[in-house]
MDTraj code that builds the backbone (N, CA, C; nanometers):
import mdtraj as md
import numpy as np

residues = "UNK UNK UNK UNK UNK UNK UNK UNK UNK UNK UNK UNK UNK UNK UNK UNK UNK UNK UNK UNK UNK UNK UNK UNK UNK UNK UNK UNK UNK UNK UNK UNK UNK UNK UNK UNK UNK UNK UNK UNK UNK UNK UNK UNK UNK UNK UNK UNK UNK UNK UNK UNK UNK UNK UNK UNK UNK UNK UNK UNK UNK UNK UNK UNK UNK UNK UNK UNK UNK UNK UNK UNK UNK UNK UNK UNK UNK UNK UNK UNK UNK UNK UNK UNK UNK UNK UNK UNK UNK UNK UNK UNK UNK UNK UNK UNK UNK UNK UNK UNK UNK UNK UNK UNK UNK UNK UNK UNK UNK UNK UNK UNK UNK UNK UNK UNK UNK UNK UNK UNK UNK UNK UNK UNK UNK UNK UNK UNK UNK UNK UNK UNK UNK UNK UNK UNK UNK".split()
xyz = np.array([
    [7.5368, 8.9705, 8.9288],
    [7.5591, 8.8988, 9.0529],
    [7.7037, 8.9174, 9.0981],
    [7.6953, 8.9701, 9.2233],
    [7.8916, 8.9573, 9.2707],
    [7.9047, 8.7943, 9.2973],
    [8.0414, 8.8014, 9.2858],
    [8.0593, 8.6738, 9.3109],
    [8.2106, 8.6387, 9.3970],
    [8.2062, 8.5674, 9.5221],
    [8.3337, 8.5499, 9.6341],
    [8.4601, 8.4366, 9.5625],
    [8.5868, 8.5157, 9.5780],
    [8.6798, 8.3962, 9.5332],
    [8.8031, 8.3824, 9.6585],
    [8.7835, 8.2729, 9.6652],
    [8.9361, 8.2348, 9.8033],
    [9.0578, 8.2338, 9.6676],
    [9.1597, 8.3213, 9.7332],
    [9.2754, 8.2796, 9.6602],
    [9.3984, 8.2610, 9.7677],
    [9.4768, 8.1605, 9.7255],
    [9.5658, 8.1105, 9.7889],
    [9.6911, 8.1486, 9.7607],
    [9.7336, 8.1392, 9.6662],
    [9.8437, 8.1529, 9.5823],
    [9.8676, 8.3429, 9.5429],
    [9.9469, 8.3497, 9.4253],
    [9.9975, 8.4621, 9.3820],
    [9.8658, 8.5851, 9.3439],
    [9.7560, 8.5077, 9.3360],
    [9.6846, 8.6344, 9.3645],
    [9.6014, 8.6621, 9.4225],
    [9.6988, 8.6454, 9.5737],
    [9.6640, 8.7172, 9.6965],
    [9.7836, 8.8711, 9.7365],
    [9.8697, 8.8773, 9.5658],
    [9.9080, 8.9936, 9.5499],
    [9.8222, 9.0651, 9.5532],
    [9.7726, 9.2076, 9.5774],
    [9.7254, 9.2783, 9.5062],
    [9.7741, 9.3812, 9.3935],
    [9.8767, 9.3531, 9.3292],
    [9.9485, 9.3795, 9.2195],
    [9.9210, 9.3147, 9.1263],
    [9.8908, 9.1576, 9.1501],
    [9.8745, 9.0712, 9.0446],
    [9.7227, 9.0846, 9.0199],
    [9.6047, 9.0886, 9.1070],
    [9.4971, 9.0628, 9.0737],
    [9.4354, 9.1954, 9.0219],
    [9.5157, 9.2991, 9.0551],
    [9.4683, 9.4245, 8.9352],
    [9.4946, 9.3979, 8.8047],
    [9.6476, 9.3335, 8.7827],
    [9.6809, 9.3255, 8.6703],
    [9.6035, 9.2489, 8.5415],
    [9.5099, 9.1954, 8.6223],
    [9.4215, 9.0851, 8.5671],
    [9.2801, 9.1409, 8.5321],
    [9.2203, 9.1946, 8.6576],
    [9.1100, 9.2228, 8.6628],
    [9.0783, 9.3916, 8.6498],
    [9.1918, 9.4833, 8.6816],
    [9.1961, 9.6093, 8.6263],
    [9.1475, 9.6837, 8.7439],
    [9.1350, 9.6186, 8.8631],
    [9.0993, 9.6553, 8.9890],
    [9.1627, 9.5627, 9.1013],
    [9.1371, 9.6396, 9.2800],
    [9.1569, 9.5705, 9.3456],
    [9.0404, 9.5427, 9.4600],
    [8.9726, 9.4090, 9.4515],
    [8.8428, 9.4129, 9.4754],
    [8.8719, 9.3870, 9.6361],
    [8.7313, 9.4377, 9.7343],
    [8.7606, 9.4950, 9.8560],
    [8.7781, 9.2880, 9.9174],
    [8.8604, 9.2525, 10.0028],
    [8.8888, 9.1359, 10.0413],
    [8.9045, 9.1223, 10.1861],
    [8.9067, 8.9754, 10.2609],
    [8.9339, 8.9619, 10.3608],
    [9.0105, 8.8441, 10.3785],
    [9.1133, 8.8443, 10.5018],
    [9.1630, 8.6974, 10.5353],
    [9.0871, 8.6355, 10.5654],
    [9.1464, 8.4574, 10.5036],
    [9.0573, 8.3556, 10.5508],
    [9.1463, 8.2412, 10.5113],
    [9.0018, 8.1056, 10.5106],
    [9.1213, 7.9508, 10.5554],
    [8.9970, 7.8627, 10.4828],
    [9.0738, 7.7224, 10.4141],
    [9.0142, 7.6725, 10.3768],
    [9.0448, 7.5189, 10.4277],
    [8.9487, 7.4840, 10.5137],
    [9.0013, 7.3387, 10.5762],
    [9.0134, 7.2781, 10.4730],
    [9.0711, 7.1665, 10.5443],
    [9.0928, 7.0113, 10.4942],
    [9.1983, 7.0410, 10.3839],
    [9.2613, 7.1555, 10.3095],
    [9.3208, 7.1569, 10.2104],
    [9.4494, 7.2217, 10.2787],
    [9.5783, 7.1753, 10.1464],
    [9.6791, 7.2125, 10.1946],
    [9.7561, 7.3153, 10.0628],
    [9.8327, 7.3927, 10.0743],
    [9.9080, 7.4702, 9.9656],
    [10.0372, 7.4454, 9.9802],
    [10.0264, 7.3561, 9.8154],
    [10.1832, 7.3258, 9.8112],
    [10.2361, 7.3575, 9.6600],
    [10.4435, 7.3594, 9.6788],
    [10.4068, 7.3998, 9.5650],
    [10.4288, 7.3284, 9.4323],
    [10.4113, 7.3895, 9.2744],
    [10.3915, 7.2848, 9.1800],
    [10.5744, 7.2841, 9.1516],
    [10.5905, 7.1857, 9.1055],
    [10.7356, 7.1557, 9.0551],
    [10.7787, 7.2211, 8.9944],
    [10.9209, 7.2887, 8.9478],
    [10.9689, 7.3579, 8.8675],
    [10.9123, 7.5208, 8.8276],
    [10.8203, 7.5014, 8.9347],
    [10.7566, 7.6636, 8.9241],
    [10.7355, 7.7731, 9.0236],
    [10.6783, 7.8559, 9.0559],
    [10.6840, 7.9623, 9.1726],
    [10.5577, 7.9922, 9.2374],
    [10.4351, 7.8837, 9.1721],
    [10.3016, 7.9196, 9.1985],
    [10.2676, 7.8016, 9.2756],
    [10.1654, 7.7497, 9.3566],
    [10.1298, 7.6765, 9.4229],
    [9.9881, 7.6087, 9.3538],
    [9.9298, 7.4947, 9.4553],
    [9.8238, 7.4315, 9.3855],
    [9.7594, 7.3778, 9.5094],
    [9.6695, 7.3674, 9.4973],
    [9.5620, 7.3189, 9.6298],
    [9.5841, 7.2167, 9.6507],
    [9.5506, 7.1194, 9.7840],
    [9.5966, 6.9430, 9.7630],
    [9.4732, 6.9316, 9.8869],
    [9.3908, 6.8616, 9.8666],
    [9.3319, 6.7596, 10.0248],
    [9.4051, 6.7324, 10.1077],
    [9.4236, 6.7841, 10.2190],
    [9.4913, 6.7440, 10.2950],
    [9.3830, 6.7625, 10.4460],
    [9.3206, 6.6454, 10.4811],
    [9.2549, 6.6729, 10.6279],
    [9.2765, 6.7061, 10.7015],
    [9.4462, 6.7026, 10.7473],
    [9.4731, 6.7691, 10.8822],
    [9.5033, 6.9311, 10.8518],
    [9.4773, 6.9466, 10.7229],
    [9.5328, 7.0732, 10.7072],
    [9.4300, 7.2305, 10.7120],
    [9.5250, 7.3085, 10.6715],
    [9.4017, 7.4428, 10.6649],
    [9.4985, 7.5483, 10.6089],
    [9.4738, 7.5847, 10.4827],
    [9.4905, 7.6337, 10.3719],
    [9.4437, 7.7723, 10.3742],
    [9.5724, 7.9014, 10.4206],
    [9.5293, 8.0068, 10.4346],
    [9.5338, 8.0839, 10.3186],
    [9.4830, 8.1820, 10.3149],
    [9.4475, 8.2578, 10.1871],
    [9.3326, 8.3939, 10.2323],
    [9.2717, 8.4164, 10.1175],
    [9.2076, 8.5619, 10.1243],
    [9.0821, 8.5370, 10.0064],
    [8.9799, 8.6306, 10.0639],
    [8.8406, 8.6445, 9.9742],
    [8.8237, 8.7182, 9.9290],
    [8.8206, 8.7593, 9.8074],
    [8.8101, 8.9203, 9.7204],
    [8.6441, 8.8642, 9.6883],
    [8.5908, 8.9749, 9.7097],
    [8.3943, 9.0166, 9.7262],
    [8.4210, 9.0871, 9.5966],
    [8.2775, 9.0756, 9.5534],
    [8.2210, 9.1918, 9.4612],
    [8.2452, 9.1737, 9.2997],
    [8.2861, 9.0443, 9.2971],
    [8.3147, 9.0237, 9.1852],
    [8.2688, 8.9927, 9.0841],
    [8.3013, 9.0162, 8.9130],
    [8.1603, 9.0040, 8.8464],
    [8.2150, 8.8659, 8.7864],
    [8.1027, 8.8320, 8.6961],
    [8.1251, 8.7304, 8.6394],
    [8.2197, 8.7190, 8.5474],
    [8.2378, 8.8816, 8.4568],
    [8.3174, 8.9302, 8.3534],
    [8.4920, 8.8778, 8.4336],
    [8.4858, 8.9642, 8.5758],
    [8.5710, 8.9341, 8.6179],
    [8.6690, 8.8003, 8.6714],
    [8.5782, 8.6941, 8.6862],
    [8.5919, 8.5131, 8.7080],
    [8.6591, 8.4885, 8.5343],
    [8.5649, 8.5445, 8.4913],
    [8.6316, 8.4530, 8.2870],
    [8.8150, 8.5504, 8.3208],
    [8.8455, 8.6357, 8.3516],
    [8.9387, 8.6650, 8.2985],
    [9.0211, 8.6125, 8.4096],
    [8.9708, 8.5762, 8.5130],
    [9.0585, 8.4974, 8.5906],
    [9.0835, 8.3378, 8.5654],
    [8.9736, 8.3205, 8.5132],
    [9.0237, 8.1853, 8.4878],
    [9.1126, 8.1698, 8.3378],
    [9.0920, 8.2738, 8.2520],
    [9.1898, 8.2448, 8.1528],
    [9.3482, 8.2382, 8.2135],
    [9.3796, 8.3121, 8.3104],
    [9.4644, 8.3783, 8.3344],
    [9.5357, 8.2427, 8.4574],
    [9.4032, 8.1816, 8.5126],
    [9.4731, 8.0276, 8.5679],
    [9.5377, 7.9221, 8.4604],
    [9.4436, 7.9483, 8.3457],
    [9.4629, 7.8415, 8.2718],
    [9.4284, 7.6823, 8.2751],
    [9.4599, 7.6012, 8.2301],
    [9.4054, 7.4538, 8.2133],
    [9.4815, 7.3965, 8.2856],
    [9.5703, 7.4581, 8.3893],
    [9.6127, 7.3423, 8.5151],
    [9.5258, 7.3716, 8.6682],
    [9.4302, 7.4126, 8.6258],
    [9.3286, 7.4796, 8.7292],
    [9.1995, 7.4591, 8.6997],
    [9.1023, 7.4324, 8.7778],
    [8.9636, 7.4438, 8.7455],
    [8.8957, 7.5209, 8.9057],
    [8.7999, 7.5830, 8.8770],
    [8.7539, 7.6698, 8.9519],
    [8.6008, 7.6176, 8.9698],
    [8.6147, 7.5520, 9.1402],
    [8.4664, 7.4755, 9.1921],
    [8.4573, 7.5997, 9.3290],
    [8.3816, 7.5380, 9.3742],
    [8.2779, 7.6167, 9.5161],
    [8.3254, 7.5382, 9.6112],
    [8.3449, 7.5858, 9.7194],
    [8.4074, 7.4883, 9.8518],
    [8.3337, 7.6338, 9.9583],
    [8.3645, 7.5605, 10.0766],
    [8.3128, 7.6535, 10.2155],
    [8.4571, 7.6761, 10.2776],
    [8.4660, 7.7928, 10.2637],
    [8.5556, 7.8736, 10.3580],
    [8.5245, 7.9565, 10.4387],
    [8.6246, 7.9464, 10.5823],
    [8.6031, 8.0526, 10.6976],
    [8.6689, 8.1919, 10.6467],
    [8.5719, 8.3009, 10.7405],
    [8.6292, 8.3827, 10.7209],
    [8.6350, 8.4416, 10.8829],
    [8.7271, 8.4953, 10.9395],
    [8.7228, 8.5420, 11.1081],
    [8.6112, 8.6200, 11.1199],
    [8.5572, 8.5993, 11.2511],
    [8.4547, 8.6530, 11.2859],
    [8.4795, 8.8138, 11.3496],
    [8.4492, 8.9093, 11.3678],
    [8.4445, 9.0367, 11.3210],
    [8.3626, 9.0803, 11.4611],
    [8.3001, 8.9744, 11.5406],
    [8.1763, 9.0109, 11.6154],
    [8.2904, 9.0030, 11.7803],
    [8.2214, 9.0213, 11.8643],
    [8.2660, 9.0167, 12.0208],
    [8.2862, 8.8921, 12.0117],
    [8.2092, 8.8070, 12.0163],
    [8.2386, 8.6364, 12.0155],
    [8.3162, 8.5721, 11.9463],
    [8.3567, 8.6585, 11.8010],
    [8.4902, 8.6103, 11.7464],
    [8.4545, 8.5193, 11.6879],
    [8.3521, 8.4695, 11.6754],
    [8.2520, 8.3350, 11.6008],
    [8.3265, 8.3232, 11.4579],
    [8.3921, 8.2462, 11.4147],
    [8.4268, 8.2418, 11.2189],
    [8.2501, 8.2527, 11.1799],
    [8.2966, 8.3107, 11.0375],
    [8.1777, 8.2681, 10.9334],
    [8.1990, 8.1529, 10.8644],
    [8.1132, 8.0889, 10.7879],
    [8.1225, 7.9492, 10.6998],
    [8.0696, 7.9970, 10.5608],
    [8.1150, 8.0367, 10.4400],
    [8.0763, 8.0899, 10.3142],
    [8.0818, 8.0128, 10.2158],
    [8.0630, 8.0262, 10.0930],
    [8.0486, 7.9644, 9.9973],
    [8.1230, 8.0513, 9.8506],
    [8.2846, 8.0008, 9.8627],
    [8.3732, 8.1045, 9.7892],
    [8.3978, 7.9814, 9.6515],
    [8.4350, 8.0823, 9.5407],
    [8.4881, 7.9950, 9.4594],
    [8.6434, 7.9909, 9.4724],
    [8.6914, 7.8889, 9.4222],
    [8.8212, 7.8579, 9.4456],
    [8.9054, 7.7422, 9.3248],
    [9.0591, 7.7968, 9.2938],
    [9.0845, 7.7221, 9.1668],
    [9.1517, 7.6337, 9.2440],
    [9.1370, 7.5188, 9.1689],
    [9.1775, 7.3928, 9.2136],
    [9.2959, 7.3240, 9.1274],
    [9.3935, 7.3157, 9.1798],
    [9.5177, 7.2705, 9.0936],
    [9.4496, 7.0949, 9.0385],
    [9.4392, 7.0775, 8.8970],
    [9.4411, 6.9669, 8.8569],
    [9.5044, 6.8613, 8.8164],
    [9.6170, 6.8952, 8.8358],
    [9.7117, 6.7362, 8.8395],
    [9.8135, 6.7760, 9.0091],
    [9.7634, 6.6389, 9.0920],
    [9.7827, 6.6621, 9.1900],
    [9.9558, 6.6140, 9.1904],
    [9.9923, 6.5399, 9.0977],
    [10.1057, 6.4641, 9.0724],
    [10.2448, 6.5602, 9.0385],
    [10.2143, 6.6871, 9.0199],
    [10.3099, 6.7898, 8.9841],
    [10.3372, 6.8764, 9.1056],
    [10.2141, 6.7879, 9.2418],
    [10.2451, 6.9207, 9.3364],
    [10.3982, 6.8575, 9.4571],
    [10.4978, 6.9576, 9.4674],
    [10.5806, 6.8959, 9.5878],
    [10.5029, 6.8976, 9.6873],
    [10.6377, 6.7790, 9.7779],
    [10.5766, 6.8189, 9.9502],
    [10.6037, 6.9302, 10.0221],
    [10.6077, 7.0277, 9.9366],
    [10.7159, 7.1360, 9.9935],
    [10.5765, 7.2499, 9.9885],
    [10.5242, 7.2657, 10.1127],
    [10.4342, 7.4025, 10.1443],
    [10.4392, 7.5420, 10.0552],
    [10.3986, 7.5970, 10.0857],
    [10.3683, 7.7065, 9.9725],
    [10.3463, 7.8253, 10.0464],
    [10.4073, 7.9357, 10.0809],
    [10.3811, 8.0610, 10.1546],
    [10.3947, 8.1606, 10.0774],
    [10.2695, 8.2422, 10.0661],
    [10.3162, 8.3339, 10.0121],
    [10.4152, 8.5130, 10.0660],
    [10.4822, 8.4918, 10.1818],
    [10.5882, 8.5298, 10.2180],
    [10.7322, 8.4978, 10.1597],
    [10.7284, 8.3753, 10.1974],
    [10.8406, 8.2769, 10.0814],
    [10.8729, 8.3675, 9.9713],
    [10.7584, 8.3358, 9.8920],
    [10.7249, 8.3841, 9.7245],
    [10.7977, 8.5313, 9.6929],
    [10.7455, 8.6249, 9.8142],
    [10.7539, 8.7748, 9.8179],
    [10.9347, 8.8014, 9.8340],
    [10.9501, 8.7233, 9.9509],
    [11.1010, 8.7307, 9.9551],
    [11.1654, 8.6437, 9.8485],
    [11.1722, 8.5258, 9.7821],
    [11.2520, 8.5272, 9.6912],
    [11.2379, 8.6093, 9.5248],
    [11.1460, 8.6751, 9.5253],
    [11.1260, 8.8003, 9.4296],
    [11.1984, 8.8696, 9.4653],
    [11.2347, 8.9643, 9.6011],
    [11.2928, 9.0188, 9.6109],
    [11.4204, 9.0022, 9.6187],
    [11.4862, 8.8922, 9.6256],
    [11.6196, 8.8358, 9.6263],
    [11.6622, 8.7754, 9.4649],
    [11.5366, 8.7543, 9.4149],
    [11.5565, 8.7229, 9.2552],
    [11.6295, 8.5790, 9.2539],
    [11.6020, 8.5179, 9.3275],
    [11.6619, 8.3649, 9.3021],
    [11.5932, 8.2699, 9.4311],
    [11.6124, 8.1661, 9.3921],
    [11.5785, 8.0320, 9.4492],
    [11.4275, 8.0160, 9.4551],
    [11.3427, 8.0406, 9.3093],
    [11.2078, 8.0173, 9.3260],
    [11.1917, 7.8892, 9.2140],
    [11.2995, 7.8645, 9.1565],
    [11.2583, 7.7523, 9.0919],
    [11.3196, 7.6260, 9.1629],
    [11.4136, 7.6312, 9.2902],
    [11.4847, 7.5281, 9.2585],
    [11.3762, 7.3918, 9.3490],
    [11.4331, 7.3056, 9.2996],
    [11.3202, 7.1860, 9.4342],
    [11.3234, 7.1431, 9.5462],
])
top = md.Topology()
chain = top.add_chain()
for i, resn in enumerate(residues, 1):
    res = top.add_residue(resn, chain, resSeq=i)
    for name in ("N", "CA", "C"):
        top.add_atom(name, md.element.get_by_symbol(name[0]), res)
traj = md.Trajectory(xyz[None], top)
């Protein structure tokens, strides 16, 4: 069975999610209402949060196996759990209509570690490349 994952965070590299999965599986932009990406304290990665007014952009890598989910979730680890939510993906057609899907997605589990401080992964890219100010708060 393939299987759809929204990712929000760092692996919406595609550097990182080869590094993991040993490929780079074919993907599209997309958004996940009601949620917001912010990031976790003292670190450089982000974590999902409820947020209603919000909408939580990110990307859908297709085609994925199941083999491929276990090694992603080792690779989230136990501050993450990985549920099913409905995400848009842009519509592709003349009418521009979004789609409504059914992606898996890791869910930061202690909401108490996340700042109020948004999470871009542009941000992320440029302070890699500058090599500083990704830990500070």
């Amino acid at each position: 069975m393939n299987h759809l994952l929204f990712c929000y965070g760092t692996l919406q590299v595609p550097q990182v999610i080869a590094g993991i999965i040993q490929r780079i599986p074919p993907s599209t932009s997309a958004r996940l209402p009601g949620y917001g990406c912010r990031r976790v304290t003292k670190r450089h990665y982000p974590g999902l949060v409820a947020l209603p007014e919000q909408c939580c952009q990110g990307r859908v890598y297709k085609s994925l196996t199941l083999a491929e989910l276990r090694r992603l979730d080792q690779y989230e680890g136990s501050e993450y759990r990985r549920i099913r939510c409905m995400v848009e993906i842009d519509g592709k057609s003349a009418n521009k209509v979004n789609r409504e899907i059914a992606a898996w997605v890791y869910e930061y589990r202690f909401a108490g570690r996340l700042t109020d401080q948004a999470w871009s992964l542009e941000t992320y890219q440029k302070q890699l490349k500058l090599g500083s100010g990704i830990f500070k708060e």
